[in-house]
C-alpha positions as CSV (number, residue, x, y, z in Angstrom):
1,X,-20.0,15.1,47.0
2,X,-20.3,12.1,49.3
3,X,-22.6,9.2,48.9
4,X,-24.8,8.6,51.4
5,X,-23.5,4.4,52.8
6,X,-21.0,4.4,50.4
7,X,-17.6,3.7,51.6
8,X,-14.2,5.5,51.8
9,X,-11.5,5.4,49.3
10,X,-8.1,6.3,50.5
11,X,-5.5,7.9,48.1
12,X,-2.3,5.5,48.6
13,X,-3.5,3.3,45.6
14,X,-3.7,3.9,42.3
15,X,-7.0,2.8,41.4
16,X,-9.3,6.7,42.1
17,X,-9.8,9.0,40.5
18,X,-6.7,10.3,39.5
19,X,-5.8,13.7,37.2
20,X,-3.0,13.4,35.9
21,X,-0.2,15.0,33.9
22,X,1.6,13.1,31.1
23,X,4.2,14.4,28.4
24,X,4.5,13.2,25.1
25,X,7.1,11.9,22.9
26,X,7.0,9.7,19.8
27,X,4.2,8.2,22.2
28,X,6.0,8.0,25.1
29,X,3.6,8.1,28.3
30,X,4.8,9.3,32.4
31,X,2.0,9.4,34.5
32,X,2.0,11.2,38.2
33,X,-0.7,9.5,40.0
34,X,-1.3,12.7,41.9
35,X,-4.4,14.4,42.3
36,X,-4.7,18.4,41.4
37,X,-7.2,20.7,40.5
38,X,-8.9,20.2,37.0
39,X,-7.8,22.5,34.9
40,X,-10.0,24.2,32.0
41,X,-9.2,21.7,29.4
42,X,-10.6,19.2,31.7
43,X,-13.8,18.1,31.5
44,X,-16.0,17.8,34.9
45,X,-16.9,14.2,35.8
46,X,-17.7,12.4,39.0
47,X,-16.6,9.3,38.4
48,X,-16.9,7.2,41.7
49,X,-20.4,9.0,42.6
50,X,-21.6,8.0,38.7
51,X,-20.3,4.3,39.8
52,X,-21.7,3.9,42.8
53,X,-24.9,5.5,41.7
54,X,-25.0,2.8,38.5
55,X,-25.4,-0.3,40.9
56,X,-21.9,-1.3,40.2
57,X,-18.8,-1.7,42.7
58,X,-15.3,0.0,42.5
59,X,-13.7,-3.0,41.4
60,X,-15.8,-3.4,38.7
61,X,-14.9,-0.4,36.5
62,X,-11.7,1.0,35.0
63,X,-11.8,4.1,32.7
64,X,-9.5,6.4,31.1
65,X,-10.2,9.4,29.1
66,X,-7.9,12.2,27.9
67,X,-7.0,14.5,25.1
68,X,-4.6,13.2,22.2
69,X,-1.3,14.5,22.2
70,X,-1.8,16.7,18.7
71,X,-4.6,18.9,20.6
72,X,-1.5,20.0,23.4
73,X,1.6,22.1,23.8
74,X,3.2,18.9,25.7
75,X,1.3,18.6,28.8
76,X,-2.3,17.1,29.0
77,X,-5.0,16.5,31.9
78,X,-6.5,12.5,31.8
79,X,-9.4,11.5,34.0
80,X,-9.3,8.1,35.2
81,X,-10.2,5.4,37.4
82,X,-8.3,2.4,37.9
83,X,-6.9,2.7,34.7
84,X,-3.7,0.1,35.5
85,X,-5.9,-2.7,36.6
86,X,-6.3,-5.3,33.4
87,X,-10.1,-5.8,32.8
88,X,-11.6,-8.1,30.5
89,X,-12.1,-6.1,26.9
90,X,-14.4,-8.1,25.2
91,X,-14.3,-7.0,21.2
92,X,-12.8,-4.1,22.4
93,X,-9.1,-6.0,21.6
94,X,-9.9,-5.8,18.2
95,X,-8.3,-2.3,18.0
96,X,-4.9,-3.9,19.5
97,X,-4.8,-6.6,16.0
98,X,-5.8,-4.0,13.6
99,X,-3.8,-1.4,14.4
100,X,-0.5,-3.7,15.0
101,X,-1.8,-5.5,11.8
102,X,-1.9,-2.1,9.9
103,X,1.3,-1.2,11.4
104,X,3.4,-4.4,10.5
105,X,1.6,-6.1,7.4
106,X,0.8,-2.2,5.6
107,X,-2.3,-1.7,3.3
108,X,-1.5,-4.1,0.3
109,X,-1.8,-6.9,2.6
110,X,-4.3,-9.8,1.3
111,X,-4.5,-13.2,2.2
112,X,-5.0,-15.7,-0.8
113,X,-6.2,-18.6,-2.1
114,X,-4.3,-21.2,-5.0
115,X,-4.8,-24.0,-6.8
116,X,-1.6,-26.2,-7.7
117,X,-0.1,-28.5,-10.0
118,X,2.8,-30.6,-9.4
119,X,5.6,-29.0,-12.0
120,X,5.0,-32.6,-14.0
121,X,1.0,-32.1,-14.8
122,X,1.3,-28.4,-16.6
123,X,-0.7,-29.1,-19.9
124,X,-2.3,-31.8,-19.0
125,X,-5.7,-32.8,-19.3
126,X,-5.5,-35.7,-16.4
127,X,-3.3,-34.7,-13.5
128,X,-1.4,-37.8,-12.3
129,X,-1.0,-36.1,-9.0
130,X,-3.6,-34.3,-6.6
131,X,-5.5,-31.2,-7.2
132,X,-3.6,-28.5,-4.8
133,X,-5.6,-26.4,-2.5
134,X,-3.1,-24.1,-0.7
135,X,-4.7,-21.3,1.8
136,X,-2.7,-18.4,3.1
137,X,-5.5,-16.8,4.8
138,X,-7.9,-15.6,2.4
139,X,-10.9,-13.9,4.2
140,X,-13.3,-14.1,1.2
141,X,-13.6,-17.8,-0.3
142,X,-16.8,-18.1,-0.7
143,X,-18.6,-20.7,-2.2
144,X,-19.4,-19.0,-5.5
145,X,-15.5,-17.8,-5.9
146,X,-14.3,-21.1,-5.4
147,X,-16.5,-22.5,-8.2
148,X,-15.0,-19.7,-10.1
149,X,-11.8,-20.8,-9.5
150,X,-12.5,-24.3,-10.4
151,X,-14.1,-22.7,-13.7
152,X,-10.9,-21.4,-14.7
153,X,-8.9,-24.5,-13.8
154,X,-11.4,-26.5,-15.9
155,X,-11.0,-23.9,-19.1
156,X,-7.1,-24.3,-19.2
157,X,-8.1,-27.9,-20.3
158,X,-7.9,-30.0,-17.2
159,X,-10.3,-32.3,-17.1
160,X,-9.4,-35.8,-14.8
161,X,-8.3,-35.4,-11.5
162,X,-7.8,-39.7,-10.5
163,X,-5.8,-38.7,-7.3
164,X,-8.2,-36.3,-5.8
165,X,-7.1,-33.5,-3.3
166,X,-4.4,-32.0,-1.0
167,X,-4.8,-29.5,0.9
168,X,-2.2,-27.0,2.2
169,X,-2.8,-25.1,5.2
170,X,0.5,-25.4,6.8
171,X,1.3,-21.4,7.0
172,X,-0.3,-21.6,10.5
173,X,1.1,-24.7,13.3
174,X,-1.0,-26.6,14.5
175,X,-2.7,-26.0,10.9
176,X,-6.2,-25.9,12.3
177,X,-7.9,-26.1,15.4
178,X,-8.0,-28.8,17.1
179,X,-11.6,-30.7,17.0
180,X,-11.5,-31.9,20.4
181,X,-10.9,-28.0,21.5
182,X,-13.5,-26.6,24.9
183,X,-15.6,-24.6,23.4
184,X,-16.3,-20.8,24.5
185,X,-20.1,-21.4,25.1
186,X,-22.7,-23.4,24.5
187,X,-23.5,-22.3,20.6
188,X,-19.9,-23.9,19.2
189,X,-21.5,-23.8,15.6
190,X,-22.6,-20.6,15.6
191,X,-20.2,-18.0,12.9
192,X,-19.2,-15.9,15.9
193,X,-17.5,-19.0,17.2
194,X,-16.0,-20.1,14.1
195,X,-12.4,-20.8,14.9
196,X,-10.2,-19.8,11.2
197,X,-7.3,-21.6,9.4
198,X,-5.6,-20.6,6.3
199,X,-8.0,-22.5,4.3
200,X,-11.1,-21.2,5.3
201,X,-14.0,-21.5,3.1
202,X,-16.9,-19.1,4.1
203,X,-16.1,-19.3,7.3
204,X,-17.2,-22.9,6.6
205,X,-21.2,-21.7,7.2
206,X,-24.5,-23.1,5.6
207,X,-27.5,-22.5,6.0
208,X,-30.2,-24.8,7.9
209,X,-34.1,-24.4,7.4
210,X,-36.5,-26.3,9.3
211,X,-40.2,-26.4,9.3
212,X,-42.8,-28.9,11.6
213,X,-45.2,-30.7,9.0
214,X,-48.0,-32.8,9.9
215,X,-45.9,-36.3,10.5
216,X,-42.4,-34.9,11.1
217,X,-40.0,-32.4,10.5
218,X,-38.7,-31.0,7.1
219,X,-36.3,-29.0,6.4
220,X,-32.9,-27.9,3.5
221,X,-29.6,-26.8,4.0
222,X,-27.8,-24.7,1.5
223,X,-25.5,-25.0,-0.3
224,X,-27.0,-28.4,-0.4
225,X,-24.2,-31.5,-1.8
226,X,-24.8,-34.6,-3.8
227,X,-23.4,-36.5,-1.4
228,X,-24.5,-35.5,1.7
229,X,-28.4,-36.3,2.4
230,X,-30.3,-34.4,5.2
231,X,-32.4,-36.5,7.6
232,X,-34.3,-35.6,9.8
233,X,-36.6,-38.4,11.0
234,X,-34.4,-38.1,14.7
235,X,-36.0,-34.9,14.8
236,X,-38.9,-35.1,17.1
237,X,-42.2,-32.8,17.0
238,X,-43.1,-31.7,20.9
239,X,-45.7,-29.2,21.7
240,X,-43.5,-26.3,23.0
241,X,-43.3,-22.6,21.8
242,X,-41.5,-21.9,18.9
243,X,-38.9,-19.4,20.1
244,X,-37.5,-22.0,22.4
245,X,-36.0,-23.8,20.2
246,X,-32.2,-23.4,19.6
247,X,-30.2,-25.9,17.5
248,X,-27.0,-25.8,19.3
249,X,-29.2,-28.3,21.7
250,X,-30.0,-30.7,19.4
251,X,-27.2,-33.2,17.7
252,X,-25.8,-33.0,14.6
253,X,-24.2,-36.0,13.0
254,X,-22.5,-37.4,9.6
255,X,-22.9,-40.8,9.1
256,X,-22.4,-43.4,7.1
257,X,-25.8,-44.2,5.0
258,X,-26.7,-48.4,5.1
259,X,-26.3,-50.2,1.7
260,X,-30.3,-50.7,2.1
261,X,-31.1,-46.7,1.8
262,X,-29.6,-46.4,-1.6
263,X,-30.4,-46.8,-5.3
264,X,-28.4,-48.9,-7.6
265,X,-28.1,-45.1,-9.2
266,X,-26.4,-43.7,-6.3
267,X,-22.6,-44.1,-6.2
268,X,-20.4,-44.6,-3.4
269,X,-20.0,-40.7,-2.8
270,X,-23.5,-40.6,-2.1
271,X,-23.1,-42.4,1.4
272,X,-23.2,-39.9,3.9
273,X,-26.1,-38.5,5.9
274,X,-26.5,-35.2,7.8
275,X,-28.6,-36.3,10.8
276,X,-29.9,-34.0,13.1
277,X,-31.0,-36.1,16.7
278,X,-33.8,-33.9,19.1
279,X,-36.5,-31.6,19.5
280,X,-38.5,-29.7,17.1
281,X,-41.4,-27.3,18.4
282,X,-44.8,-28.2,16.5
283,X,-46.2,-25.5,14.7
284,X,-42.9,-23.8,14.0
285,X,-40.4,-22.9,11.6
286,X,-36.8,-21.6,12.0
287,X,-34.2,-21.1,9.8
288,X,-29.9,-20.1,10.6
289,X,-26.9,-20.0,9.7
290,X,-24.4,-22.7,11.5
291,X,-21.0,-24.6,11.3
292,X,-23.2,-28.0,10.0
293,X,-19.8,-29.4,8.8
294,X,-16.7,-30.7,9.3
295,X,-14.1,-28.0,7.6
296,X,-12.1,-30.8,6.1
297,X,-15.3,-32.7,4.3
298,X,-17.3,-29.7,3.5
299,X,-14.4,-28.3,1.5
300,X,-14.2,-31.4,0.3
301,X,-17.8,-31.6,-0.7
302,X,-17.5,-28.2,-2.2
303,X,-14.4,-28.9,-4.9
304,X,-16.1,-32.1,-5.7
305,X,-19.3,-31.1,-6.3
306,X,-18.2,-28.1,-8.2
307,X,-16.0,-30.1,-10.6
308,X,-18.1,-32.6,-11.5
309,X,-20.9,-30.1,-12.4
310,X,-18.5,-28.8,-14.7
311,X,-17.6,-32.2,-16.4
312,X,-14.3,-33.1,-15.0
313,X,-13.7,-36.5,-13.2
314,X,-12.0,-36.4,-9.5
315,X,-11.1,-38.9,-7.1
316,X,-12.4,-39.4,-3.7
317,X,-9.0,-39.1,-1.8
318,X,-7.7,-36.1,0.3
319,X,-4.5,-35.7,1.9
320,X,-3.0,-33.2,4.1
321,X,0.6,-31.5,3.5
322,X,2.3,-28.8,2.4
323,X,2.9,-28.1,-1.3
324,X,6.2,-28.5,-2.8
325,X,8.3,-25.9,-3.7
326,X,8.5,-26.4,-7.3
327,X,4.3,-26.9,-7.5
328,X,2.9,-24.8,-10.1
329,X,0.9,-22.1,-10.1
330,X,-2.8,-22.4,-12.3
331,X,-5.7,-19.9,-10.9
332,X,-5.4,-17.6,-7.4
333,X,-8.0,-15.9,-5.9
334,X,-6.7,-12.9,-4.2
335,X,-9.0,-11.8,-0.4
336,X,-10.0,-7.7,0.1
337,X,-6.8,-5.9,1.1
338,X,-5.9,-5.0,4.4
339,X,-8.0,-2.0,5.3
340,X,-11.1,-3.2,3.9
341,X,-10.5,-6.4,5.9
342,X,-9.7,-4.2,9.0
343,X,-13.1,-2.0,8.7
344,X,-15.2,-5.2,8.5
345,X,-13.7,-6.4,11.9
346,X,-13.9,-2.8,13.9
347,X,-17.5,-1.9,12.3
348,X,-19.4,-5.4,13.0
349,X,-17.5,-7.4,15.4
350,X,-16.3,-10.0,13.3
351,X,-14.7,-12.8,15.2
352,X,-12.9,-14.7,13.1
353,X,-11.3,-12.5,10.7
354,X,-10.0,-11.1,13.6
355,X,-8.3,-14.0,14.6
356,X,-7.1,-14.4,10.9
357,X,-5.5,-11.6,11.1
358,X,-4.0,-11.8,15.0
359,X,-2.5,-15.3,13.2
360,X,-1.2,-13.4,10.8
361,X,1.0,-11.5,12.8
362,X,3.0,-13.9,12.9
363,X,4.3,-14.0,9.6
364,X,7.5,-12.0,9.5
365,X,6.9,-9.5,6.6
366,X,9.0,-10.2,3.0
367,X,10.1,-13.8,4.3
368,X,8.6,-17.4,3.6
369,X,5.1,-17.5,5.8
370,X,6.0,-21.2,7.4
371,X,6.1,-20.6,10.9
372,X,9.2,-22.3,12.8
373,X,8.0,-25.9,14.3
374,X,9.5,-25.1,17.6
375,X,6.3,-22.0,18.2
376,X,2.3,-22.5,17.8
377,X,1.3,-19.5,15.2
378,X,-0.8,-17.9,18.2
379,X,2.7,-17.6,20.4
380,X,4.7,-15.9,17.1
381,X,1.9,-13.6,17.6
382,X,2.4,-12.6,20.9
383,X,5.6,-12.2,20.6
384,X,5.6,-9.8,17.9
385,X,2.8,-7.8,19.1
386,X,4.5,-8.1,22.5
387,X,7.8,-6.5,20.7
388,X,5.3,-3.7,19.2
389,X,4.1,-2.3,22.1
390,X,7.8,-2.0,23.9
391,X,9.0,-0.2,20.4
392,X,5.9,2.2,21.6
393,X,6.8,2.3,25.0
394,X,3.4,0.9,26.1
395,X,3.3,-1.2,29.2
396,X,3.0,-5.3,29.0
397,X,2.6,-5.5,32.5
398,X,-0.7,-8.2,32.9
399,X,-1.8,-8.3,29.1
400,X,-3.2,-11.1,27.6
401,X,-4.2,-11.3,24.4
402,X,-5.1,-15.0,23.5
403,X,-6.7,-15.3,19.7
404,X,-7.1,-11.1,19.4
405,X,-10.5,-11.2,18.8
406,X,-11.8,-11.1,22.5
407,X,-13.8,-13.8,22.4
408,X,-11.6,-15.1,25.4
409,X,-12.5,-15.3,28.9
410,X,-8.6,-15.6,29.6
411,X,-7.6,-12.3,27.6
412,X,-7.3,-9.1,29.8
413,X,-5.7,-5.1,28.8
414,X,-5.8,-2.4,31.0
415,X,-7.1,0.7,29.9
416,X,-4.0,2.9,30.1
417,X,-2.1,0.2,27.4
418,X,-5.2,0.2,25.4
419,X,-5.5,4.5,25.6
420,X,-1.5,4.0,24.5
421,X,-2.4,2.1,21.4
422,X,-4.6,4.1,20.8
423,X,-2.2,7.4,20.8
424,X,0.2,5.5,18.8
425,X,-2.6,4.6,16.2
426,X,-3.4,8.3,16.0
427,X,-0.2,9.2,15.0
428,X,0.8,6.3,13.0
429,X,1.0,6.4,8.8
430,X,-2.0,4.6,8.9
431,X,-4.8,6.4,11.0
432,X,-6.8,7.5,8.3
433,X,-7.1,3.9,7.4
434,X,-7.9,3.1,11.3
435,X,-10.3,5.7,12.4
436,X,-12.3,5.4,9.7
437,X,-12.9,1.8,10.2
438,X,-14.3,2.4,13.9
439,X,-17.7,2.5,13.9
440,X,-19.7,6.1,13.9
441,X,-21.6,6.9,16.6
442,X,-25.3,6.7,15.8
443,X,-24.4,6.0,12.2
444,X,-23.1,2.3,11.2
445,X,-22.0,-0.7,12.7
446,X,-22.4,-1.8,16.4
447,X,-23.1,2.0,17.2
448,X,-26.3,2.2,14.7
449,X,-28.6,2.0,17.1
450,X,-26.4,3.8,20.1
451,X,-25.3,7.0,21.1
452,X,-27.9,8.7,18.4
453,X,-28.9,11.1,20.9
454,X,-27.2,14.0,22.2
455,X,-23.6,15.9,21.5
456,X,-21.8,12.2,21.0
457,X,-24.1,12.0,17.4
458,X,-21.4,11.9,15.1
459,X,-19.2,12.6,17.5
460,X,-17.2,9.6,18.5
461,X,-15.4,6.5,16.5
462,X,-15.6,4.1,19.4
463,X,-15.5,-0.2,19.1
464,X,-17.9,-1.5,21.1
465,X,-17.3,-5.1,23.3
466,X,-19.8,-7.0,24.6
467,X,-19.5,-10.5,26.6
468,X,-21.7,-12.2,29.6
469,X,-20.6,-10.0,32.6
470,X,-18.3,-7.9,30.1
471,X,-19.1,-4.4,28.4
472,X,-16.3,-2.4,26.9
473,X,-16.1,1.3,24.6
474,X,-13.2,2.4,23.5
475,X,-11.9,4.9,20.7
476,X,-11.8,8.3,20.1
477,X,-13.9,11.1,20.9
478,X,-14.5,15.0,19.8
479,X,-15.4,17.6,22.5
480,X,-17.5,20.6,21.5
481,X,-14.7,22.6,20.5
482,X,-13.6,19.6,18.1
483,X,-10.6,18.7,20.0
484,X,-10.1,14.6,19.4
485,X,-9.9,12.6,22.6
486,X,-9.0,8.9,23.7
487,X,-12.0,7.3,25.7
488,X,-11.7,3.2,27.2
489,X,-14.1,1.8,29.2
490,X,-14.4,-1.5,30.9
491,X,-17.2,-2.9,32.9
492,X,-16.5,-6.4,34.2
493,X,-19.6,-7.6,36.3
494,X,-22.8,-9.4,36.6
495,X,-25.4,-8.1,34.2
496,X,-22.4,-5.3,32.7
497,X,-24.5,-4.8,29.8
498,X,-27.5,-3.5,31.5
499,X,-25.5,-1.6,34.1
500,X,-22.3,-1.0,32.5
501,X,-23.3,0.5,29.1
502,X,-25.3,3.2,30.3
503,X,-22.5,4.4,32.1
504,X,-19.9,4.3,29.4
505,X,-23.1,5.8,27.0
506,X,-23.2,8.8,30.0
507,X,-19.5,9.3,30.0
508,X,-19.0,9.5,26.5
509,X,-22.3,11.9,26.1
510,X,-20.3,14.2,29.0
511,X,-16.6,13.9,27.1
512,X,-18.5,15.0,23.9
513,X,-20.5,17.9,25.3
514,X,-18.0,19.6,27.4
């Protein structure tokens, strides 16, 4: 059925509305971009008209949806538009780490955290070398676990550490991000910017409170460190609604605190300052979670406070290198394993384990986890995810996947190579493990509140992406009859999320009912 001013689509490209047959083989896709009659297995859509009538242009959409290769005798109907064209994904790329990460690293996987000895301090109560800190990407050092660890370091007898720290987190190159990197947006401390390294500590997050008073601002951060005093007396009070206020407009600096602001009590450690330099609404109070710190001092901060409320003596030196080979071994704190780790990112979106992980594939599995010298860690991971989707026959053609999370303006899948992951997921020794960490339509994670009316309740495992200008859906979905189908969605324009989601929400409803 036409629409009335839109314009004509000819057929000699590939980006219509195309039916099309494809055979399967150990995954193995041929399309026929030919149009022909849907058949009964193939659900009734009107795909341009629902576009056009959506507010949204041509080039704005790509969609794929057809059944998995299990529910066929070989042959199998897709519906798609301009499913070859790469589209932004959003969170949506998730499903290409975990599934490859599934795939290659296998359940037990579990990054770790150690503390080290050189071979020369075993059983001794003052170390003459540092304390060793050595991260191979443990997703669950928290602040509490690490003053576990330091609790079991302190009851095998240690009790003086005069040389003070190293820390290891050469498993990735460059070890950590660099701190002069552009940032994605404007809100570079918030957690679902937080850019990982193999030493991460709680995603290296406090907590800020702040509250207007009658002659300034006050406020606590937690956890809260000897050492490191808040001050807020930059902080101006301006008469201003509360909800305008955001802190990733106002500056946050550590500095040095003058001889003259400290007590003859107060030790040399005791120098720094947290100052926060802005605007503060009057009448207000706001409290968040936010990157305050550092990495490299708040870790610091963290061992050192820790110790020292245990008894034990530490020096204030760090230094930063890999541990030798003959180090020794005293406490480890072992992160989730693999699927657990995998559910968390597909259910809520999270950022940086994602990009953990993505690092992670880098590591060749059963080999020493130092990455060669002459590659960053993120182009290791290309190239082996690169190599995984031509040992699945899946098209490279225009991908980019940048850190795997999607949080990436620069990384871009078509929807036919995501739909192929997706087949190969299905089918892989691991798709228990992978479908059940999608979230559940109408039921838990970034689909609790969506898709909770109407035949896609229950329905449909789907991750959900979501950027400025970007909306994505992809994942499986079961038709009335209980058949499993692939479903990916892109919508890259202005205002995607108010035009674009509805329309993937519609589709998916449809694929579900029919």
């Amino acid at each position: 059925m036409a629409v009335a001013g839109a314009p004509t689509y000819t057929m000699n490209f590939l980006d219509v509305i195309a039916i099309s047959s494809r055979k399967f083989r150990h995954c193995s896709w041929l399309f026929l971009a030919v149009l022909v009659s849907a058949c009964s297995s193939t659900p009734k859509f009107q795909l341009q008209q629902d576009i056009l009538a959506a507010g949204l242009s041509p080039d704005d959409v790509s969609v794929l949806m057809l059944p998995l290769s299990v529910n066929t005798d070989g042959n199998a109907d897709e519906l798609s538009f301009a499913a070859d064209r790469p589209m932004q994904p959003a969170s949506t790329m998730k499903l290409l780490t975990t599934s490859v990460a599934l795939d290659l690293l296998g359940n037990n996987w579990r990054g770790e955290t150690q503390l080290l000895v050189q071979k020369t301090d075993l059983d001794r109560q003052t170390l003459s070398g540092p304390l060793i800190v050595q991260g191979r990407s443990n997703t669950d050092l928290s602040y509490g676990e690490l003053n576990f660890m330091l609790q079991q370091l302190y009851d095998q007898g240690v009790r003086h550490i005069p040389a003070g720290l190293q820390f290891d987190r050469e498993s990735f190159s460059p070890n950590r991000p660099s701190p002069t990197a552009e940032p994605f947006d404007e809100a570079p401390r918030a957690r679902y910017n937080h850019v990982p390294d193999p030493l991460m500590l709680q995603q290296n997050m406090h907590w800020l409170s702040l509250q207007s008073a009658a002659k300034g601002v006050k406020g606590w951060f937690s956890p809260g460190w000897p050492a490191l005093q808040l001050d807020l007396s930059a902080l101006k009070l301006v008469d201003v609604a509360c909800d305008t206020f955001s802190i990733h407009r106002q500056q946050i600096v550590v500095q040095q605190r003058s001889t003259e602001q400290l007590s003859q009590e107060q030790s040399l450690q005791e120098q720094r300052q947290l100052k926060i330099v802005g605007e503060f609404p009057a009448n207000c109070q706001w409290q968040g979670q936010l990157e305050l710190l550092d990495r490299d001092l708040n870790l610091q901060l963290a061992v050192q406070t820790y110790w020292r409320q245990l008894g034990g003596t530490m020096g204030n030196s760090v230094i930063f290198k890999q541990a030798d080979a003959d180090s020794q071994l005293l406490v480890q704190h072992l992160g989730r394993p693999l699927p657990e780790i995998v559910s968390r990112i597909n259910k809520f979106s999270d950022n940086a384990l994602a990009r953990l992980l993505y690092a992670n594939l880098a590591e060749p599995v059963d080999t020493n986890p130092t990455p060669s010298t002459s590659h960053t860690t993120q182009q290791l991971a290309d190239q082996r995810v690169h190599h995984w989707f031509k040992q699945h026959n899946i098209s490279t053609a225009g991908l980019v996947i940048d850190n795997g999370s999607g949080l990436s303006r620069s990384a871009q899948i078509s929807a036919r190579q995501l739909a192929g992951l997706l087949d190969a997921s299905w089918l892989s020794r691991y798709s228990a493990e992978f479908v059940a960490s999608l979230p559940l339509a109408g039921v838990d994670g970034t689909l609790l509140q969506r898709l909770k009316n109407g035949p896609a309740w229950q329905r449909a495992r789907l991750k959900t992406g979501t950027l400025r200008d970007v909306t994505a859906l992809a994942g499986y979905v079961w038709d009335s009859q209980n058949r499993p189908w692939i479903f990916v969605g892109f919508v890259n324009a202005a205002h995607a999320s108010a035009k674009g989601r509805p329309l993937l929400d519609k589709w998916v409803q449809q694929l579900a009912g029919q």
